[in-house]
Structures are given as C-alpha cells and as structure tokens.
N, C-alpha and C positions, 0 to 999 in steps of 0.2 A: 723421549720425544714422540715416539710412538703411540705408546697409550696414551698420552696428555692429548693427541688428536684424538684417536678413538672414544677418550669418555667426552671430549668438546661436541664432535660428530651425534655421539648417545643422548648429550645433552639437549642438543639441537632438534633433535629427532624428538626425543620427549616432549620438548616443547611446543611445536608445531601438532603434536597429536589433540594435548592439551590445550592449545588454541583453535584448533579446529573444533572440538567438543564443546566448548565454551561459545565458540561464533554458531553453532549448530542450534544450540539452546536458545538462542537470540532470537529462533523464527517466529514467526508472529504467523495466528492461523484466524478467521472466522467464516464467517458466514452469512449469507443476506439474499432477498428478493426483488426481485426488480419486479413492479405491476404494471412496466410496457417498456417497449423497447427503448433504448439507453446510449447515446455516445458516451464512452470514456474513452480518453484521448483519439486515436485516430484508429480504437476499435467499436464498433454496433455491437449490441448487445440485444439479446430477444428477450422480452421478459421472461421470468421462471427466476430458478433458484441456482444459488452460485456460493461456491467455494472462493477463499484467497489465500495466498502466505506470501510473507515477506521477512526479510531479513532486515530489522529495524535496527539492529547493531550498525550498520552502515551509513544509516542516513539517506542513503540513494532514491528510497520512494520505488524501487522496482517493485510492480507488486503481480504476480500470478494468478490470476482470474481464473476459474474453471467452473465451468457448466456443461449441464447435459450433452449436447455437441461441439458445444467449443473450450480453447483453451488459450489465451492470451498474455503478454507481457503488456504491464501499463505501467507510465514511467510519470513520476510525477514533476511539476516547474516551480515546485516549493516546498519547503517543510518547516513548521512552527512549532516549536513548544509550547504545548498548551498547560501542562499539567494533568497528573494522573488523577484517572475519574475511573466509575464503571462502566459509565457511559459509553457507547461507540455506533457513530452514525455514520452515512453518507449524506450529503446534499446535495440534489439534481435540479437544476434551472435552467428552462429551455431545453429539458431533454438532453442534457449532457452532466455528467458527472463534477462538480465546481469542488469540491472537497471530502476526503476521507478522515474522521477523528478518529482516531484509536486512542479511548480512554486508558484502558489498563497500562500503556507505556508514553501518555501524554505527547501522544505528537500528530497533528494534523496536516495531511499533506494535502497541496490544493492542484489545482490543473487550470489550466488555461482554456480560454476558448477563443477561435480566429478574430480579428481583429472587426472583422464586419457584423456576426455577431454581436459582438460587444456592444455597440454603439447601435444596435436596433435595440438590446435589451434594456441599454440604458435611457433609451429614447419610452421605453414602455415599462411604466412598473407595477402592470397589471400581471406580467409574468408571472406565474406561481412557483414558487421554488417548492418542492417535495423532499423532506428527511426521512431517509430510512432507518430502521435500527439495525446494527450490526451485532450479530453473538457473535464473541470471541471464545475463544479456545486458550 
C-alpha cells in the first residue's frame, strides 16, 4: 500500500513537471513599434519600441507589453481563430489598440473601446485605422 502511494505521488509529480514544460513552451514572444502614442486597453503607451509574451496555450489574451520604461498586463475581450499565417499585425483606430493577429498560432485577439468612443467613430469614417507589423519569435 505503501509504495503503490509513493510511485502514484512519483507519478504525479512527473506529470506536473511535464505539463509545466509543455505550458512553458506555449509562450508566444514578438515584437513591434508604436509611431505615437497608443491606448491599449486601460494602458498609454509612448511611441518607440516594445517587447510582448503571452501564454496562448490558455486562451486568456493576457499579454505583457514591455518597453523602454514601461512594463504592462493587457487583457484582451475576445479571441478568434483565424488560421495559421506568417503574418502578425496590430490595428490601431483612434489611437487605441482594436486588435492583435498572431499569425504563426492563428489567433486574433480584439479589445474593446468605451462605448462613447464607439459611436463617434462610428458616426466618422474618416478615422484612419493604422496596421502594424509584428515580428514574432
């Protein structure tokens, strides 16, 4: 009875190591420019250049932003399977972040923007939306 705990325990413990290793491998890394400053979700961003990673094994959309002096959690209010491309952009409308693609594991995660917002840009569709290109990692 004894051992039969102990290899369950060993078993267990293997397993979890092994699933960590494997959810580690999931993280998703690139890289990109902002050419002015940027709301993504409820952080400003100053132009220049920026790091991310996220854990896409998950689904969650948490994604960690890092730049020259900042460093942020942005959380995404959607995620779409798109299909695997090489591609991977941002699109910015109105100065705010509206979607992240990440071609290499097809999935684009989008953001919201307040509701007042909304309805001025829907009311104007001279807005220019601006696409970035993201290098991934």
């Amino acid at each position: 009875m004894k051992s039969s705990r102990k290899i369950t325990v060993l078993l267990g413990l293997a397993g979890m190591c092994l699933t960590s290793g494997l959810l580690r491998a999931a993280d998703f890394a690139g890289s990109f420019t902002l050419p002015s400053q940027t709301q993504w979700g409820s952080t400003v961003l100053p132009a220049g250049n920026y790091t991310f990673t996220l854990d896409h094994a998950t689904l969650n959309g948490h994604v960690l932003v890092s730049g020259k002096d900042r460093a942020a959690f942005v959380m995404a209010q959607g995620v779409t399977e798109t299909g695997s491309s090489r591609a991977s952009s941002m699109l910015i409308v109105g100065g705010r972040v509206r979607s992240l693609h990440l071609g290499p594991v097809g999935l684009t995660y989008s953001y919201q923007i307040h509701p007042e917002e909304r309805e001025i840009l829907a009311r104007s569709s001279a807005v220019p939306g601006l696409t970035i290109s993201i290098a991934t990692k």
